[in-house]
Each structure stands twice: as structure tokens, then as C-alpha cells.
N, C-alpha and C positions, 0 to 999 in steps of 0.2 A: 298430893300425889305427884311424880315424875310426870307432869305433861308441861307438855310445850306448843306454840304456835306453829303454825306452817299455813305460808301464804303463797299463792303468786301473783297477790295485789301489785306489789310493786311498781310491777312493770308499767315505766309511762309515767310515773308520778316524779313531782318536785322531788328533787332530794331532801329540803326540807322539811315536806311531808312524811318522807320514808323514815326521817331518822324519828322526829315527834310520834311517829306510829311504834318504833321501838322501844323508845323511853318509855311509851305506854305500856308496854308488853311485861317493861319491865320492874314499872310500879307496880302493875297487877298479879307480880308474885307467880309468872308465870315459870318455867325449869328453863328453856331457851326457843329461841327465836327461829324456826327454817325456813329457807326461801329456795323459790328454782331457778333455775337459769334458761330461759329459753329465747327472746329476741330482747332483750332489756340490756339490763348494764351486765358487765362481763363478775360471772361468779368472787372471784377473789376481791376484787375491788371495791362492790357494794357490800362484803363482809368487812373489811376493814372500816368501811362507814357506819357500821353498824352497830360491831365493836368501840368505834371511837367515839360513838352519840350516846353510849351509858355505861355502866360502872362496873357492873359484875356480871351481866345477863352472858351467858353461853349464846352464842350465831353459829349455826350451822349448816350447811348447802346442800340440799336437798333435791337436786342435786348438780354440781358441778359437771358438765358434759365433755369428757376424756378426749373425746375426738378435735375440741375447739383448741386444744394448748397441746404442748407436746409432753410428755412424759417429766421431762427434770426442771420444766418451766409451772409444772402443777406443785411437784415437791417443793420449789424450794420458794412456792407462791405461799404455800399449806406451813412449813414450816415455819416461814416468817411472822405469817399472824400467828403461830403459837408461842415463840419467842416474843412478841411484840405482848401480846395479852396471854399470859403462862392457863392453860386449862378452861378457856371462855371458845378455843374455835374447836368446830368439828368438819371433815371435812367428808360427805357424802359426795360419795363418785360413782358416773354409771352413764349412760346414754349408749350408744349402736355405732359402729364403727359400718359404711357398705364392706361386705363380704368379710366380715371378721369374727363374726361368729362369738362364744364364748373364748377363743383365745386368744382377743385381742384384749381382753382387757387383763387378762394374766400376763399376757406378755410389757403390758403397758404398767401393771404394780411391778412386775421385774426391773424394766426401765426407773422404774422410782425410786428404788431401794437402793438402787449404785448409779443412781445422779452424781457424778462427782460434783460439788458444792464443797464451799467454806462456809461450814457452819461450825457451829458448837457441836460438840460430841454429845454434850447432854441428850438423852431421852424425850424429857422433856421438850424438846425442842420440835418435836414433831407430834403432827397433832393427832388424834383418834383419827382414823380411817374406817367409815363405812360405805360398802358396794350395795347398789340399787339393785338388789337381788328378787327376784322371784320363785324361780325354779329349782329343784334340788342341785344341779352340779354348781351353778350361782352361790346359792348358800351357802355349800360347805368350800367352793373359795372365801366365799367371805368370812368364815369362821377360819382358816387356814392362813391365807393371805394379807388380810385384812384383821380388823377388831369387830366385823360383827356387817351387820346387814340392815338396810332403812328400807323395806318393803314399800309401797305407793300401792294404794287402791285396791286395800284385802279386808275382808272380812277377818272378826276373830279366828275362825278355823284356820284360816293361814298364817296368823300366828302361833298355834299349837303348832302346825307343821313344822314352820319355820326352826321353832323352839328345839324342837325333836331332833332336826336334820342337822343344825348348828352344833348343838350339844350345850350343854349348861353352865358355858364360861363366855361364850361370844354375843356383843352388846347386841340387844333388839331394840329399834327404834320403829315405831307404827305410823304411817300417816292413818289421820280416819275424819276423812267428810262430815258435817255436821251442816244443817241448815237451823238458824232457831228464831225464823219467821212467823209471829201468831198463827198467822191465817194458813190453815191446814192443808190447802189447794194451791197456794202459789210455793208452799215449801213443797210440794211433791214436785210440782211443777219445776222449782228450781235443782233439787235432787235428781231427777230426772233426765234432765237436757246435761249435768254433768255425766251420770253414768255414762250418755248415748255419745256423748265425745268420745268415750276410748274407748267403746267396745265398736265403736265404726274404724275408729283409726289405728288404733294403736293395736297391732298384731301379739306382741307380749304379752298386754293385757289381757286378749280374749285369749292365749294359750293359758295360761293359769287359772282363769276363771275355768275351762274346760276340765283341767287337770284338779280342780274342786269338787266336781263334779255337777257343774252347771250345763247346761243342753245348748246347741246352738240356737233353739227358740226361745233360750234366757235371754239369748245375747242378740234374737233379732229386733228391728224394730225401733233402736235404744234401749233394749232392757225391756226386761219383764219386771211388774211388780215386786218379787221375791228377788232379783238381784237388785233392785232398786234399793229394797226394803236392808240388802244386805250391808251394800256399800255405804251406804247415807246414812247416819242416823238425824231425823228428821221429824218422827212423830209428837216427840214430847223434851221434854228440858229432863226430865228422866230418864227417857231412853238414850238422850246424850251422855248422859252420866253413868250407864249401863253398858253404853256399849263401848265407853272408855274402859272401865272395872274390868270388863269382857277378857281385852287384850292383855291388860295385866297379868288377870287370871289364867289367860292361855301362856302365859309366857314371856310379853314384852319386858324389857328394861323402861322406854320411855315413849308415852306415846302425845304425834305430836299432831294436833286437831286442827284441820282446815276449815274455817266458817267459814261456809258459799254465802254468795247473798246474789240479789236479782242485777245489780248492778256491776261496775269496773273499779266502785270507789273500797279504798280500803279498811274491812270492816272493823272500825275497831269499837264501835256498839256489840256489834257482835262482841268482840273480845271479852268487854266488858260483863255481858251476859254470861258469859263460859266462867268466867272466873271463879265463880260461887258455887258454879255447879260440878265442879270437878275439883276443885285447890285445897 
């Protein structure tokens, strides 16, 4: 099936490590590799390591944060590893500009499109572009402006949304949580303490999950049961492999599976585990 990884182990680790953890990704027949970018090494840069530590595995950024580079230094960052490795990068773009609202990032694919650059003319040469979308006006930029949308932290129904609002030519890429720790209390435990990270911090998050139709007593507390139960798949090595199928079936192109684990090391037992049950 179209799945792929998506971590943000990385961050903090040997370089060494990070590329040997890719290699892995990439014997185990996974579709491609996604990473975030949040205080670690700068997006473009550890994709190019990433690319250059194995052979065919697609690297995609998961996402690249708009506001840290400027507009013709993202293009002609995004270009070059397409040119450099033809069809292996993808380039997920998205994060919050203060006071810019959804037009800053419109304004900012504008800026990209007439980067003047010497580049090759080819198509080619430019890599897929998907925006970290959530919400309907998101979306259908991202099905307009963009090639499609990398959703973070949605249950299947929001990819039927997603699907619906895009329309049926614009790539959908899923992230989707997975814990697959035996012990059935330290995996809620660990599913858990993720949900309650973004629905305390992250304001986007908990608008979509509202606009799902989740209650604010889903979202107090860290999470109720049933948005736990939504985000995470975590009960069984089945239900990982169900609530991959899920997003397909609502709609996804590719969906790309974050194994949590209790720790900061990068899980690639995990990885190993997922293989079987989803490839």
C-alpha cells in the first residue's frame, strides 16, 4: 500500500543515526520518508541527507516552515533537490506567519512561482508541493495553488472531507499516529500525552477538531477517550492496519504513519513492526 513514515525523531540525533534510520525505512519497502522541522536541523538541508544516504526512497517535509526562509530561497531550495534526485523530494509547506492569516501563505506560493532563478525550464525540475492544510479555504488552496494537501493530526473523516473539498485530482497525503507497544496501558498512556500536546497548544488543531464535530470537553483535559481513541491508533496491530485502510478508503493518495514510543530514541523497532502490517 502507498504508506510511508513520518517522524520527528530526528531531531537531536547523530547525523549518522538519522541517515542509518533512513536506509532502514528504505529496505523495509516503505513509499517515503517524512520529517518536521521544528528546532533541529534546517528542513532543506537534512532532506538532502536523506536523499543522499539511499537510492530511490522519496524524502518529504512534513513540514517545511514558510516563515523561517523567504519565498525564492524555499523555491529554488525545493527545486534543486528535485533536479539533483528527479521524483524522490516532495516539498510539504505550512506553519503561521504572526498576523497573516491564510493570506500569507498565498501570497508567499505567489512569491514562488516568479522567484526569478536560473534554472532549467523543465517541469520537472520542480518538485510536488503540498500545504499543511486543515480547513476548507486551506484545502482548496492547496488543490488550486499547490498539488494537494499533507493534513497533521486528523482522523479518517477528515480525510473524506478533505477528499470532497480538494476535488479528485489533488494529492492527499495523511499523517496518522500509531503506538504498537504490547502493554495496553502504557500505549494509551503514550497516545495520550500526544493527543494533550496539541489540543492545549496548538489553536488550529483544536479548530478542526471542533469543526469535526468534537465538543470542547473532547478537547479538555488532554483529550477525552473518544478523541484519543480517534487520533492514535493504538489498541491492536489491526487496528493500525485499519485505521491506515480507513484513510485510503476515505480518500488519501498516501498515508504517512508516525510510530510514538515512550521515549526521544528513533523508533525504528517500531518501523519494523509497521512493516508487515500495513506493506
Amino acid at each position: 500500500m502507498p504508506v510511508g513514515i513520518w517522524t520527528f525523531a530526528f531531531d537531536g540525533k547523530e547525523i549518522g543515526e538519522v541517515r542509518a534510520a533512513a536506509r532502514e525505512v528504505e529496505a523495509l519497502g516503505f513509499a517515503a520518508l517524512w520529517f518536521g522541522e521544528y528546532r533541529g536541523r534546517e528542513a532543506f538541508t537534512q532532506a538532502a541527507l536523506l536523499l543522499e544516504a539511499t537510492t530511490k526512497l522519496p524524502v518529504a517535509t512534513g513540514i517545511a516552515r514558510f516563515s523561517e526562509r523567504s519565498a525564492a530561497a524555499a523555491e529554488a531550495a525545493g527545486r534543486t533537490l528535485a533536479e539533483a534526485y528527479p521524483g524522490r523530494f516532495t516539498l510539504g509547506l505550512g506553519g503561521h506567519r504572526p498576523g497573516g492569516g491564510g493570506s500569507a501563505i498565498r501570497e508567499y506560493l505567489d512569491a514562488m512561482n516568479v522567484a526569478d532563478l536560473d534554472f532549467p525550464a523543465d517541469p520537472a525540475s520542480r518538485p510536488r508541493r503540498l500545504l499543511a492544510a486543515l480547513g476548507p479555504k486551506m484545502l482548496k488552496l492547496a488543490a488550486t495553488q499547490a498539488d494537494g494537501a499533507h493534513p497533521y493530526f486528523v482522523p479518517p473523516e477528515h480525510t473524506a472531507f478533505a477528499r470532497e473539498t480538494m476535488g479528485p485530482d489533488a494529492y492527499l497525503a495523511v499523517e496518522q499516529a500509531v503506538v504498537l507497544d504490547p502493554d495496553p496501558l502504557r500505549a494509551r498512556q503514550i497516545a495520550r500525552e500526544h493527543v494533550g500536546g496539541y489540543v492545549q497548544l496548538a489553536a488550529h488543531q483544536r479548530a478542526n477538531l471542533l469543526r469535526l464535530g468534537y465538543s470542547e470537553a473532547d478537547l479538555a483535559g488532554g483529550g477525552s477517550d473518544r478523541l484519543v481513541d480517534a487520533i492514535v491508533a493504538y489498541q491492536s496491530e489491526q487496528e493500525v492496519a485499519d485505521r491506515v485502510r480507513a484513510h485510503l478508503d476515505a480518500g488519501a493518495d498516501h498515508v504517512c504513519v508516525q510510530v510514538l514510543g515512550a521515549g526521544p530514541e528513533i523508533p525504528v523497532d517500531g518501523w519494523r513492526r509497521l512493516a508487515p502490517l500495513v506493506l
